[in-house]
N, C-alpha and C positions, 0 to 999 in steps of 0.2 A: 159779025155778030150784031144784032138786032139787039138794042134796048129800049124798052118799055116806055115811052115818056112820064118825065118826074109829075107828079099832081102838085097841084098848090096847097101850102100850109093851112091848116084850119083847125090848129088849136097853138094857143100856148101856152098853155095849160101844162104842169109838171106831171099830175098825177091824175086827169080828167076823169072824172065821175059818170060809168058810160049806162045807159037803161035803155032796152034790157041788155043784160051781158052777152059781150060778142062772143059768138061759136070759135074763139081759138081755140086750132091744134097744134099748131107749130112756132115756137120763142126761138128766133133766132138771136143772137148777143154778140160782137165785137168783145174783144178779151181789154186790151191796153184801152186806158183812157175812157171805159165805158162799162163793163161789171169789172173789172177790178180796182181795187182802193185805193188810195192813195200813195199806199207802198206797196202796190203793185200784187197785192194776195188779193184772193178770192174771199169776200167776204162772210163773215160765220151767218148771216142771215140768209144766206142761198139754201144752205143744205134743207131746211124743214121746208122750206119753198118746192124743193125738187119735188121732196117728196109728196107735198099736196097736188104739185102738177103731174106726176105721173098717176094718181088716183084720179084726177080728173081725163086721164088720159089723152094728156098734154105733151106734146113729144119737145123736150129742152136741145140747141145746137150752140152752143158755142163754135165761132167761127174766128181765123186770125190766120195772121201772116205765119204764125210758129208752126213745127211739124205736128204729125199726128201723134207719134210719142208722149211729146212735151203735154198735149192738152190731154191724153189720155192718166199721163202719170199725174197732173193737176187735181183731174176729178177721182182718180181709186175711190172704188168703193159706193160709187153714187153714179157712177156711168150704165147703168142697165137700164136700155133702152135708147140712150142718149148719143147723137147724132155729132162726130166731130168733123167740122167741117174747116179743113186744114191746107197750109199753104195758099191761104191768098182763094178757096176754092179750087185748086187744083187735084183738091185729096181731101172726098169726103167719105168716112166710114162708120159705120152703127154695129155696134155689138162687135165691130172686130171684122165685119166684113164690109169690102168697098160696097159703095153706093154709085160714085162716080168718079171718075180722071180725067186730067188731060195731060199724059204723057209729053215731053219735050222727048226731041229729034234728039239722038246721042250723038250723033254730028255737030248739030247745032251746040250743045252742051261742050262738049271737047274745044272748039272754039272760042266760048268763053271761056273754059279753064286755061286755055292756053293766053289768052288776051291776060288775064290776070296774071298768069310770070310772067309775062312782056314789063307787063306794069309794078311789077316786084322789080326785076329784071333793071329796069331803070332809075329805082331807089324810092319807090312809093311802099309805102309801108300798109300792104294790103293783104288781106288771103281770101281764099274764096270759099264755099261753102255748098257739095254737090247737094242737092237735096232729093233723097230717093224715098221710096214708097217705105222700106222697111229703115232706114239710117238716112243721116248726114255722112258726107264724105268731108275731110279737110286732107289737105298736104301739109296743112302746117302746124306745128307741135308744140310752141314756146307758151307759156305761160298767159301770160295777157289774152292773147288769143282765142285760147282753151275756154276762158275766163267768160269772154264776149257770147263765144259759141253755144256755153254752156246754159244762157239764159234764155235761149230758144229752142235749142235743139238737144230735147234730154238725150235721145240716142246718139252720138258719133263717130267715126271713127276716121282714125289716122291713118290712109295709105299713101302709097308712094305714089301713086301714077292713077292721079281724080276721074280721069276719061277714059280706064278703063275698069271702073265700079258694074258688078253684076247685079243691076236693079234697074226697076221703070224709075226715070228721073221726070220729076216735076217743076224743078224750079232750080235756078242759081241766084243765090244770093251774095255780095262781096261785102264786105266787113272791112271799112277803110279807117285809119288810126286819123287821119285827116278830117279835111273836108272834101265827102265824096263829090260835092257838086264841082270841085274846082278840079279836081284829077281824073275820080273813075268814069263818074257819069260822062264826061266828052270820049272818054275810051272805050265806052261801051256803046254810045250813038246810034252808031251805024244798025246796032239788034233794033233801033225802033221802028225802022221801015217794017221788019217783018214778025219783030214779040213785044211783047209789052217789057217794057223797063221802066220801072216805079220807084224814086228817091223813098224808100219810107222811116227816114229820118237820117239826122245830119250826119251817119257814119255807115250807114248800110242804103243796099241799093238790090231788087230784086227782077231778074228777067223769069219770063214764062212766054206762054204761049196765049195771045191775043183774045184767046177763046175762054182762058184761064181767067178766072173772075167769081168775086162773092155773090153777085147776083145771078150769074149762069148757074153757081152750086146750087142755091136758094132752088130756082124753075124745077132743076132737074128734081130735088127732096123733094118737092113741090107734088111731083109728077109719081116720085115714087111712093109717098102717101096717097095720093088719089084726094089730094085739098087744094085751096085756090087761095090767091090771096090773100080774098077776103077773111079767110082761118088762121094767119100768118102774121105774127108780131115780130117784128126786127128792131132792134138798137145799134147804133154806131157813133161814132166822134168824126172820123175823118174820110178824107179823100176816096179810100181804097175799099168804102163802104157805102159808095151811092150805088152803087148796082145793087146792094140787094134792097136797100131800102125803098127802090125804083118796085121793088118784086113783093111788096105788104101794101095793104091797106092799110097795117097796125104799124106803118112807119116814126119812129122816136128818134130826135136827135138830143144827144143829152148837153145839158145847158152849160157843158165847156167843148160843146163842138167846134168842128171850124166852121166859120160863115158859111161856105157852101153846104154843107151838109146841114145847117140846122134851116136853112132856103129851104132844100131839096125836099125834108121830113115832112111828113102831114102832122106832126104831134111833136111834143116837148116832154125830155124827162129831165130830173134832179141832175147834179153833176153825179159823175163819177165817186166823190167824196162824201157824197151822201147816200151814200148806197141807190143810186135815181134807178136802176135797172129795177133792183127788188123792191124798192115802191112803188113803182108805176104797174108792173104787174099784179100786185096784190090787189092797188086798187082798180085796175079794170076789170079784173076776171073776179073781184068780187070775195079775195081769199081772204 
């Protein structure tokens, strides 16, 4: 995979005052730590917001690690038109219909569910998580768990036997009661020679395919709007959102980012607790 090289910062400015107004047509947004609040809801200042930007005919993508489900039941209601850009970029879809995938090997997927009872198997208090185009898979049922899963993945379901689920699978993710960097992630390793395996935070851990990526999603909506960059606003906080930020002009790290990302950004928003997504938008497009 070819990525774009990062441009240098040149503002740092929260809410930059731009003349004349840039030709956006595509807001892309990171969900955790970046338009969501500080308890973790979507803020009630978004909604009128949509609505001004799809009269401007302004296409909105919330993008994140969570399924397509979870961000579509998020938004009911205000999703027409609106581009969910799900799993990491591995599953992006509008109005209900793909845009793009990148399918994982079901072979390769079987392997990790099997690596994962290995690591049950031996007294790690772990489960795993298939994640398909239409549901989550889990094998495991007990409460706590349910609990974990349920904050990502509205749709799920319990079966008995994870590897052999009838759906394009996108992604595994493990859900460790631990600390995955001390257990799963050394038992998962070996996946990084050939998929990307991403710690993205201290109990969950996600494999995909290499190709699988928030900024490859970004090119492709890119491609299939018929817009460039230069038309393209993106937000993010962390790690697993330098690629697409790599893929705007209208790049924003919001001011609780992590250092590399707020490096990477050409531009600065508000934190997350200050609603920085919908300020920073308003004031640049001039709403």
């Amino acid at each position: 995979m070819t990525t774009q090289s990062a441009p240098a910062p040149t503002s740092a400015s929260p809410s930059p005052s731009v003349s004349p107004r840039p030709d956006i047509r595509l807001v892309v947004t990171d969900m955790d730590g970046t338009l969501l609040d500080g308890d973790g809801r979507v803020p009630d200042g978004l909604w009128p917001l949509l609505a001004d930007l799809r009269r401007r005919g302004v296409v909105f993508s919330p993008a994140s690690g969570r399924q397509y489900a979870t961000l579509a039941h998020l938004f009911t209601g205000a999703d027409d038109g609106m581009v969910f850009i799900a799993e990491n970029g591995a599953f992006v879809v509008r109005d209900g219909i793909e845009v793009s995938s990148d399918p994982l090997d079901p072979a390769v997927a079987a392997r990790l569910v099997k690596s994962v009872r290995q690591l049950a198997d031996e007294g790690v208090d772990v489960g795993v998580v298939v994640c398909g185009k239409r549901a989550a898979y889990i094998e495991r049922g007990d409460q706590a768990f349910l609990d974990e899963v349920g904050r990502y993945y509205h749709a799920h379901r319990l079966v008995d036997d994870a590897t052999a689920v009838d759906d394009e699978i996108v992604k595994v993710a493990v859900f460790d009661f631990g600390s995955i960097e001390r257990t799963t992630a050394p038992a998962l390793a070996s996946f990084a020679d050939t998929h990307q395996v991403v710690v993205s935070s201290e109990h969950w851990i996600d494999v995909m395919n290499h190709t699988a990526d928030k900024g490859v999603a970004v090119r492709r909506l890119q491609e299939h709007l018929n817009i460039g960059p230069d038309q393209t606003m993106v937000f993010g906080d962390y790690l697993n959102d330098l690629g697409m930020l790599d893929a705007a002009e209208w790049s924003y790290a919001m001011a609780n980012a992590h250092p590399t990302v707020i490096n990477r950004a050409r531009h600065r928003a508000p934190a997350h607790t200050e609603d920085g997504v919908i300020q920073t938008i308003r004031a640049v497009l001039d709403i």
